[in-house]
C-alpha positions in Angstrom: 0.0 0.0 0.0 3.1 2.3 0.7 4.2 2.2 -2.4 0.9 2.5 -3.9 0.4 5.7 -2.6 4.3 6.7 -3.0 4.0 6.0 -6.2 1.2 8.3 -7.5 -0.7 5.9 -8.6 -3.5 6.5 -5.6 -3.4 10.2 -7.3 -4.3 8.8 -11.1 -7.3 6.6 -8.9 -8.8 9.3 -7.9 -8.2 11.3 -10.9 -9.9 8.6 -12.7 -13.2 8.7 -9.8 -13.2 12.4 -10.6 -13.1 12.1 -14.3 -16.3 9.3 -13.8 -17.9 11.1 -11.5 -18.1 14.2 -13.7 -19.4 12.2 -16.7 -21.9 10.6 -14.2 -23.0 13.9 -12.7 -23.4 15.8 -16.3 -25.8 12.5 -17.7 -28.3 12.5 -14.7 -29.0 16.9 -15.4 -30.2 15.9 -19.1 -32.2 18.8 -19.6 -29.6 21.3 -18.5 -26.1 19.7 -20.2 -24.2 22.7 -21.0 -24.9 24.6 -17.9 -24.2 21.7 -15.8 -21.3 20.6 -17.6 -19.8 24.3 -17.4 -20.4 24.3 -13.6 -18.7 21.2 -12.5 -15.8 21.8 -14.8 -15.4 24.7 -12.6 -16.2 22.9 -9.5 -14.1 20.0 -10.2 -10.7 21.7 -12.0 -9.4 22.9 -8.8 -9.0 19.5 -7.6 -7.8 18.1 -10.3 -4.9 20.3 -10.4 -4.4 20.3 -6.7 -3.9 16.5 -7.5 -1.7 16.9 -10.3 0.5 19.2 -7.9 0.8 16.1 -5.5 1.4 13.5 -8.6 4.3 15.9 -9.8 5.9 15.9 -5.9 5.2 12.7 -5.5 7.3 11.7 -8.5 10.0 14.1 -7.8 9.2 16.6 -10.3 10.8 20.1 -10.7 9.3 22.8 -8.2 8.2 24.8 -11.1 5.7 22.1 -12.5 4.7 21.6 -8.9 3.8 25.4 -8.1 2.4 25.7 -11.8 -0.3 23.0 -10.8 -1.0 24.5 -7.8 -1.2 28.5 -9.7 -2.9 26.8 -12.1 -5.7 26.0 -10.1 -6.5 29.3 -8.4 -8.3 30.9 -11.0 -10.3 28.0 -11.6 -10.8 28.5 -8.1 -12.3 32.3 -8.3 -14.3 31.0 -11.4 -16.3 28.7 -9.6 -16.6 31.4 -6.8 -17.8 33.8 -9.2 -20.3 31.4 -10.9 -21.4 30.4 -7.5 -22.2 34.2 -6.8 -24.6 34.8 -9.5 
């Protein structure tokens, strides 16, 4: 299990419940598909790249892909603050 997790392959599990859980989520709002797509990209994308951070430092990546992940996902961040606003 250490290694499992070591490894970053618990990270690409996840990833992968994410990915399914979006497709999941957007198939049971049929009548609003767009809308509901747009809104858990934005909900989810944070995450994602939050994850992606942790992949990169759990496989000894440089800092600079590291912090890009993590930059990356703050304005996905405000995005879904904004769209959460209106």
């Amino acid at each position: 299990m250490r290694d499992f997790v070591l490894s970053g392959q618990a990270v690409d599990l996840v990833l992968i419940v994410v990915a399914i859980e979006f497709v999941v989520l957007v198939t049971l709002r049929k009548g609003r598909r767009a809308a509901a797509a747009k809104d858990l990209f934005f909900a989810l994308m944070p995450g994602a790249l939050l994850l992606l951070a942790l992949k990169a430092a759990l496989a000894g990546a440089e800092w600079p892909w590291i912090a890009a992940f993590i930059s990356a996902s703050f304005p996905f961040h405000l995005a879904d603050l904004a769209r959460r606003q209106r």
